[in-house]
N, C-alpha and C positions, 0 to 999 in steps of 0.2 A: 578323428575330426575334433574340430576343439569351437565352440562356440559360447564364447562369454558377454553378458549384458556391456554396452556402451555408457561411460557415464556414472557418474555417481548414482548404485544402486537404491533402490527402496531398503531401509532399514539401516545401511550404510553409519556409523557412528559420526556424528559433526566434529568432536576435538577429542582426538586422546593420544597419550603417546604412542608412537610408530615404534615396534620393534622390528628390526630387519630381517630375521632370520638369513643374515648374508653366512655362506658357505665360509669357512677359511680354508686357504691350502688349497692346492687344486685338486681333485677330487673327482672322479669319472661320476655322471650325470647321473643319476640311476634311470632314467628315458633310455640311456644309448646301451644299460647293461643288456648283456646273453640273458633272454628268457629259459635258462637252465636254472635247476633247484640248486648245485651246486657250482662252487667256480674253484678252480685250483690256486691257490697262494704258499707257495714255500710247501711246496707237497704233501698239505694238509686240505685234507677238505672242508671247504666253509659254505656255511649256510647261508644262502643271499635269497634276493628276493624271486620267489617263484613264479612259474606261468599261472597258477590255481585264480580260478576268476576274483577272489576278493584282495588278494593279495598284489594283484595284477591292477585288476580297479583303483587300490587306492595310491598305488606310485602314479598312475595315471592324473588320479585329479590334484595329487598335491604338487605335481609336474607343469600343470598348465597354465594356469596365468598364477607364477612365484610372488607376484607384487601384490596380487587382488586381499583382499581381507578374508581370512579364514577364520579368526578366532576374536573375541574381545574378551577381556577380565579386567574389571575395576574400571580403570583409565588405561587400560592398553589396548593397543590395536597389532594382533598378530596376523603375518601374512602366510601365506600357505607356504610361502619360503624356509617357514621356522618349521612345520611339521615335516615337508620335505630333508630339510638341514637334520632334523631328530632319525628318520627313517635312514641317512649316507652315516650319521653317526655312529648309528649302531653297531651297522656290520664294521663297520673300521674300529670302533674302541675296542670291538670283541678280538679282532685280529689284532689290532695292536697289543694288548691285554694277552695272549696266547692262546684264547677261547675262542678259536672261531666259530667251533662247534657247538656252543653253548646254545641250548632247545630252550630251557624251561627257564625264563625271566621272572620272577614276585617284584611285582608294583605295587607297593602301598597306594591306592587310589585314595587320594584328598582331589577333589574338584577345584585343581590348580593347572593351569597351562603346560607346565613340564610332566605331571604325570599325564594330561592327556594326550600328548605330544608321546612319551614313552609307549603310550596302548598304541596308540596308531604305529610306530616303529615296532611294533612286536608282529604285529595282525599283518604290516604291510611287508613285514620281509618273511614270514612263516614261519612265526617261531610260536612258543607258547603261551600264553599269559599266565601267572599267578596271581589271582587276585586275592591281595592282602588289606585286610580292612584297619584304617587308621582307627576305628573305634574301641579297639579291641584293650584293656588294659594292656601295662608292659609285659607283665608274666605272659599274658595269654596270646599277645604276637610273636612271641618269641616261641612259646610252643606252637603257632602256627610256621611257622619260619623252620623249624625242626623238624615237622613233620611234613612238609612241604618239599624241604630239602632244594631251592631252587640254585639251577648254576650261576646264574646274575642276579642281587637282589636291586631294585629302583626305589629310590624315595628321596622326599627332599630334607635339608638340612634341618629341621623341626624332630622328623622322626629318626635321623641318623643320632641325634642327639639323647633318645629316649633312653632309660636305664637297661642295661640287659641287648641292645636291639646290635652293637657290633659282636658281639661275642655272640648273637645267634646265626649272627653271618660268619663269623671265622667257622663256627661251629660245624657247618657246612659246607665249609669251603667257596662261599661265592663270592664271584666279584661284589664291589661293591661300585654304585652308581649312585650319582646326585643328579638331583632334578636343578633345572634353573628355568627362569621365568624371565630374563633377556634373552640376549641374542645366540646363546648355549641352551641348549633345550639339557642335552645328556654331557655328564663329563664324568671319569674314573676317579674316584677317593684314594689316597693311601690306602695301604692295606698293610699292616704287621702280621698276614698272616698267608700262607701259601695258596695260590687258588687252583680249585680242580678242574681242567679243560672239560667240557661236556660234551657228552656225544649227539647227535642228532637221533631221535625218538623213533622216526622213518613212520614214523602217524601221522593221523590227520589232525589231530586235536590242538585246537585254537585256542580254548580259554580251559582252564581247571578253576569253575566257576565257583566260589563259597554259596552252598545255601544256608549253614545256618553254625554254629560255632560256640554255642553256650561254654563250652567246657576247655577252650584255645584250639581244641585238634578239630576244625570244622568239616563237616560232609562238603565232597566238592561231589561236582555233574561235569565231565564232559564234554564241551560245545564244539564237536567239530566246526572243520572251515566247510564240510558239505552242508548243515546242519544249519550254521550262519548265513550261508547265501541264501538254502531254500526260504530260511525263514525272512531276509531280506527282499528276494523276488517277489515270496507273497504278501507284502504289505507294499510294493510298487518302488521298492528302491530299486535302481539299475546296477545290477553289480556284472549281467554280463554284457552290457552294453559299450561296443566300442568309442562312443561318443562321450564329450566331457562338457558336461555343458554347466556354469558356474551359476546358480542359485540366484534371483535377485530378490531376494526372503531372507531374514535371518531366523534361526529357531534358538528357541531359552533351555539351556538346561543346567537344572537345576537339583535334581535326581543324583545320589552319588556313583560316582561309577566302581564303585564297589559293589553295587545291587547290578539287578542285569536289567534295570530299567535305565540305569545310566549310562552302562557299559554298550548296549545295546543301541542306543540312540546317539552316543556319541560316536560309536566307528558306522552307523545310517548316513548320521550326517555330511562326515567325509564321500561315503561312497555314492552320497547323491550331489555333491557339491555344494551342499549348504556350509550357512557361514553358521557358525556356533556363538553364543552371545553365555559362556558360564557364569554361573555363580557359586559362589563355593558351600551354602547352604540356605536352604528355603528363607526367605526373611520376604513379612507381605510387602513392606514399604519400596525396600529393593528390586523384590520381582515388578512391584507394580513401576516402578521410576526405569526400571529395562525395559518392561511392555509397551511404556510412552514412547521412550526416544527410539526402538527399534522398530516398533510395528510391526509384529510377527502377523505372518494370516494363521495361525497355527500355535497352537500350545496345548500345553501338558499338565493336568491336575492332578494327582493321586487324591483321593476321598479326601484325607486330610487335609492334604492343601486349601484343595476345591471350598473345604467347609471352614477354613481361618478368610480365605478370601469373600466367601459371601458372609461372613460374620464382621466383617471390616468396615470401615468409613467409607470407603473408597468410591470413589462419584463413579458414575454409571457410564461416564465417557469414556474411563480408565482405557477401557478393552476397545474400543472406538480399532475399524478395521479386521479383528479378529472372525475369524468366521467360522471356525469351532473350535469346539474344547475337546482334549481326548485326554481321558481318566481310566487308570487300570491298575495295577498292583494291589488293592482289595475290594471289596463289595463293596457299589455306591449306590448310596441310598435314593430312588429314583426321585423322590420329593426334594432332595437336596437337588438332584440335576434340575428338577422343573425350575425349581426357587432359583438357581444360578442363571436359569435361561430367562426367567420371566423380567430379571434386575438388569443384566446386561445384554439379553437380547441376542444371544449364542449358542446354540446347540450343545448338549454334552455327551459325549460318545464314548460310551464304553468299551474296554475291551477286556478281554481273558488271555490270559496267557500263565509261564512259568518258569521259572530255570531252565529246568531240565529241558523246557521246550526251547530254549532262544529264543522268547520272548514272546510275540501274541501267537493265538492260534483260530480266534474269532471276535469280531467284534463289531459296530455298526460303521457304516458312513452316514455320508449327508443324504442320499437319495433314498436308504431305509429308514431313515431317523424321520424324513420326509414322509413319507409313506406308513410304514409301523407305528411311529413310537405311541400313538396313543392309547393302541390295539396290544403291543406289546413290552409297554413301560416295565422297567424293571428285568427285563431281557437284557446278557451280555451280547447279543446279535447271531448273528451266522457264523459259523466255521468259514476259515479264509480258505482260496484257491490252496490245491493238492491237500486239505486238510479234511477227515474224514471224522466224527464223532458217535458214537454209541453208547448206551445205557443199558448197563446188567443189573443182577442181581449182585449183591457184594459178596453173598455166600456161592450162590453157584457159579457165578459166572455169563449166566445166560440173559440175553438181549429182554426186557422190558417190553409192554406196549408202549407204546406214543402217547407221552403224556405225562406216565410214573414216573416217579423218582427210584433212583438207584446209583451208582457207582457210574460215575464218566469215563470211560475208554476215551482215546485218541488212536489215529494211525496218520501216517504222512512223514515227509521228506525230512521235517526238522523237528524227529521226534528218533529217540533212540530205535534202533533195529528196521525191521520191516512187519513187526506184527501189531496189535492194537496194546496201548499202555497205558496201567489201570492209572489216575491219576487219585488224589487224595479227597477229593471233592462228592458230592449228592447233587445231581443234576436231573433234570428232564429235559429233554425238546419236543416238543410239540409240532404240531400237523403243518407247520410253515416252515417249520427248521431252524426256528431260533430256541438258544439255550438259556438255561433257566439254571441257574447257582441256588442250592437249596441250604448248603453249608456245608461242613466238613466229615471225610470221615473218620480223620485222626483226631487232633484234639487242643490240634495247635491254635498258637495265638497271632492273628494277624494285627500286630501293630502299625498301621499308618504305612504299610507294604508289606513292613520287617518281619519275618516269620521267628517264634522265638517258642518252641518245643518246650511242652510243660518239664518231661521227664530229663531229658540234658540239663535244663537250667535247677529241678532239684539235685541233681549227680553232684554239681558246684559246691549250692548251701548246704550239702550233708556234707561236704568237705569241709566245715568251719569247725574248729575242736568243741565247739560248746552245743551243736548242734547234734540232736538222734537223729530226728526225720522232718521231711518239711512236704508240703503242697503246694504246687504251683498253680492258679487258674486265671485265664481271663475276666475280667469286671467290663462293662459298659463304659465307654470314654465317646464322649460327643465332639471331640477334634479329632484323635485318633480312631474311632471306632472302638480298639481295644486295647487294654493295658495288663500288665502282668502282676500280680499281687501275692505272696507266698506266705503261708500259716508253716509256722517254725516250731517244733517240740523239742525242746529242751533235753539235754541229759540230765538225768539222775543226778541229785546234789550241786546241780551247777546253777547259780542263779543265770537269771535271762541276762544278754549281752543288752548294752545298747544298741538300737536299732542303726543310728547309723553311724556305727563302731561296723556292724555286719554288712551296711551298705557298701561302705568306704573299702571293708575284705571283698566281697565282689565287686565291687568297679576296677578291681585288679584282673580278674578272674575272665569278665564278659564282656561284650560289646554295651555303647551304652544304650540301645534301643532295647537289652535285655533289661536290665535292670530295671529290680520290681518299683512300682509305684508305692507302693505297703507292702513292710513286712511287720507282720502280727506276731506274739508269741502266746501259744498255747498250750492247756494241761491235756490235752488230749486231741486228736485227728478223728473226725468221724469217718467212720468206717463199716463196709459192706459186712454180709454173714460171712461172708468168704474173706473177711479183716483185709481186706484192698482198703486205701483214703477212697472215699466217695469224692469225687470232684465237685457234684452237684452241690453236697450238702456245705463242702469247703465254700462255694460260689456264695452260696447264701449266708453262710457267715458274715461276707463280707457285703455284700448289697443290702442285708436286714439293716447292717450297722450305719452305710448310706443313707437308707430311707428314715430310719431314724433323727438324722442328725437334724 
C-alpha cells in the first residue's frame, strides 16, 4: 500500500534545481525483481536485492512516488528517482564490470548526494558497506583501503584525485566508482589495473562500521542487517511494515555519515520516508538558513553543536515550529539543555547510544522530558523497547544495588550475541530506571562525538624520527567538551621539532578530529612508582598553564 501527502508538502523547498534521477536504458524496475538473494546472469551468481526487511524496506520507499523529493543539497532538489536510479545501478555496473558478486563496497562518506545515494544502494541491495573516512590524511586512507581490502571502492572525484588513493585501489584489486551529484548517482572509472570478482560473504553484516582509526588501520564493529532493523524498530522506524507512506517533514542532517550518527539516520530516513535536507558540514548560519526555509518538527544537536547554536545571535524565532531537540553522541550538559530550552522554548532529549550498538539504546521522549526532567535532569532517560541495562562491579562482574555506580552492561536485539556486553562507560540507574552516565571507564577522549583513544593516537607521534615518548590527554573545551592535547619527549641530542612541522607529520597520519589542539615538548613525563606517564599529572600540566594565562 503506498499512501503519499497531496500537494506541496510542509518543508517542501520553494526554488532549486530539479535533478531527475531519470533511469537510462531500459532497465527491469527493481519493484517487479524475484524477492531471491540471488538471480542467475551468464551462469554467475549475482548478488541483488534481498527479501531481508531493510533491504526490502528501502527498494520499497525509493519505488513509490519516483517524482516526490527525497533529498536537497545546496540548491538541488533530488527525487527519490535518483536513490532508486543509484540502487538499479549498482547491481548492473557490478555485472557489467564482471563483479557481480562483489560483497564488500568502501565509500568514502563526504556528506554529498552521490555518496548518500552509494549507502543507500549498498544497504538496499545487501551488500556491505565500508566506511571510509574522508578525514583521514592520504597515507592513512590508503592504509585504511589496504587493510580493508574492499571489492568496489566509492568516492567522488575530489578523493579519487588524492595522492596515493588509485594505487591503493589497484592494490587491491577493486573496482573503482565515482560518485556524481546529477542525474548519475554511480558510474565505473577506468582502471589500468585488473579487477578481482568478489564472492558474496553469505553474512549478515551491513556495515564494517569505523570506530576509531588514529594509526590509518581503524577498529571496525559489525552492524549486522538484524542488528539495523532491531535497532531501527526500537526507535519507531517502520522497517517491517508493508506500507509506504512519504513523510510530509523534512529532517536536517548534518552528522557525517562516516560516524554512525550520520550513517544511521541517513539510511532511518529512507526507511521512514523522510525527505533529507544534507549538509555537507555543521556551519551555525547554514544550519540555521535550512531550519527557516524547511521547518523541520524535529532535529539534531550533538553537545557541541547544541552549544555553538545557543552561543550565537540567532533570534529566538529561528526554531519557530520545532518541537524538540534530540542530542546524543556525548555528555550534554543538562544546564546547557535547560539554557537551550529556556531561549528557544524546545525541549532537549538525550539519548545514549554506540557503534557497536547501531546507534541509541535509551533515551527520553517528550512525555518523560514532560513528566521527569526536573526530578531526573541530567539523566540519559530509559532504556528503549527489547533493550535491557545492568550495573556490575568492573572487577567482579557482579550486579550493583540501585543506585551505585559501576560498569554498564547491555543485552538486547541490536547489541552483539545474546549475552549482557560490558560497555566502556560508569553508570547508575536508579529506583525509576533512568540512567545516569558517570564517565568513562577507559580513558578515551570524547571530542564533540568523535572518540580519539589516548594510546593509538601516541603509537602515531612515537612514530615521528625526532620523537621518544609522548602523552596524550583530554583538556576541557566549552564547544567541544574535549580536546586532545600531547606532551612530546624528545630524543637524546635531538633538538625539539617545530611544533607544527609535527602537526603537518600527523595530519598525514590521522583523522582531523584527532589531531591535538597542543603539542608541548618536554624534559621529562611525570610518572607513576611503577614509571607508567601518569595521565593526571600530564592533564594538569596543561590546565595549570590555562589557568595561568
Amino acid at each position: 500500500m503506498l499512501a503519499a501527502p497531496a500537494g506541496r508538502r510542509r518543508g517542501e523547498p520553494g526554488r532549486c534545481r530539479r535533478v531527475t534521477g531519470a533511469s537510462a536504458g531500459s532497465r527491469v524496475p527493481i519493484s517487479s525483481r524475484s524477492p531471491d538473494s540471488t538471480a542467475r546472469t551468464g551462469g554467475r551468481s549475482v548478488l541483488t536485492a534481498d527479501d531481508r526487511p531493510l533491504p526490502s524496506r528501502l527498494r520499497r520507499v525509493v519505488s513509490a512516488v519516483p517524482e516526490a523529493t527525497a533529498l536537497t543539497f545546496e540548491d538541488r532538489c533530488y527525487p527519490w528517482a535518483f536513490l532508486r536510479r543509484a540502487v538499479e545501478d549498482l547491481d548492473r555496473l557490478l555485472t557489467e564490470a564482471g563483479t557481480p558478486g562483489a560483497q564488500r563496497i568502501g565509500v568514502v562518506l563526504r556528506n554529498r548526494p552521490g555518496q548518500l545515494a552509494a549507502l543507500v544502494a549498498v544497504i538496499a541491495t545487501g551488500r556491505q558497506v565500508v566506511t571510509l573516512s574522508p578525514f583521514h590524511g592520504d597515507l592513512a586512507l590508503a592504509e585504511d583501503i589496504a587493510a580493508t581490502a574492499p571489492h568496489v571502492l566509492v568516492a567522488d572525484a575530489e578523493d579519487w584525485a588524492r595522492a596515493g588513493f588509485s594505487d591503493a585501489a589497484a592494490a587491491v584489486a577493486a573496482l573503482p566508482v565515482e560518485t556524481g551529484e546529477d542525474d548519475v548517482p554511480l558510474r565505473v572509472r577506468e582502471a589500468d589495473w585488473p579487477v578481482v570478482p568478489g564472492e558474496p560473504a553469505g553474512d549478515d553484516v551491513a556495515v564494517l562500521m569505523q570506530t576509531s582509526g588514529t594509526t590509518g588501520r581503524p577498529k571496525r564493529v559489525e552492524l549486522t542487517y538484524h542488528k539495523l532493523t532491531a535497532a531501527f524498530e526500537a526507535s519507531g522506524t517502520p522497517v517491517a511494515a508493508t506500507e509506504v507512506r512519504l513523510r510530509d517533514h523534512p529532517a536536517i542532517l548534518w552528522t557525517s555519515l562516516v560516524h554512525i550518527g550520520g550513517l544511521y539516520f541517513a539510511i532511518a530516513n529512507v526507511a521512514a520516508g523522510l525527505q533529507t535536507a544534507l549538509l555537507e558540514r555543521f556551519d551555525v548560519a547554514e544550519w540555521a538558513a535550512l531550519v527557516r526555509r524547511t521547518r523541520p518538527r524535529r532535529i539534531r544537536l550533538a553537545p557541541a553543536a547544541l552549544r555553538m547554536v545557543l552561543h550565537s545571535d540567532l533570534p529566538s524565532d529561528t526554531l519557530d515550529g520545532v518541537e524538540q531537540v534530540s542530542s546524543g553522541t556525548a555528555a550534554l550538559d543538562p544546564d546547557d539543555a535547560d539554557r537551550f530550552t529556556a531561549r528557544f522554548g524546545i525541549p532537549v532529549l538525550s539519548v545514549y547510544g554506540a557503534t557497536e550498538f547501531a546507534g541509541a539504546i535509551a533515551g527520553w521522549d517528550l512525555a518523560l522530558h514532560q513528566r521527569w526532567w526536573s526530578a531526573k535532569r541530567g539523566s540519559v532517560g530509559r532504556p528503549f523497547p527489547g533493550i535491557e541495562l545492568r550495573i556490575v562491579d568492573p572487577g567482579t562482574g557482579e550486579p550493583v544495588p540501585t543506585g551505585e555506580v559501576g560498569a554498564l552492561e547491555a543485552k538486547g536485539d541490536q547489541l552483539p550475541g545474546h549475552d549482557w556486553v560490558r560497555t566502556t562507560d560508569l553508570a547508575s540507574l536508579d529506583a525509576d530506571g533512568f540512567l545516569h552516565i558517570h564517565g568513562r571507564v577507559d580513558e578515551a577522549i570524547n571530542r564533540g562525538g568523535f572518540k580519539v583513544v589516548p594510546s593509538e593516537l601516541e603509537d602515531v607521534v612515537r612514530g615521528h624520527p625526532a620523537v621518544l615518548d609522548a602523552s596524550v590527554v583530554g583538556i576541557p573545551d566549552e564547544r567541544l567538551g574535549e580536546v586532545p592535547v600531547v606532551a612530546v619527549l624528545v630524543r637524546d641530542g635531538i633538538a625539539p621539532p617545530d611544533a607544527a612541522e609535527v602537526r603537518e607529520w600527523l595530519a598525514q597520519r590521522v583523522a582531523r578530529y584527532q589531531l591535538p589542539v597542543e603539542i608541548r615538548f618536554v624534559d621529562e613525563l611525570p610518572r607513576t612508582p611503577s614509571l607508567k606517564v601518569s595521565r593526571p599529572d600530564v592533564r594538569a600540566m596543561f590546565t595549570r598553564a590555562d589557568s595561568a594565562r
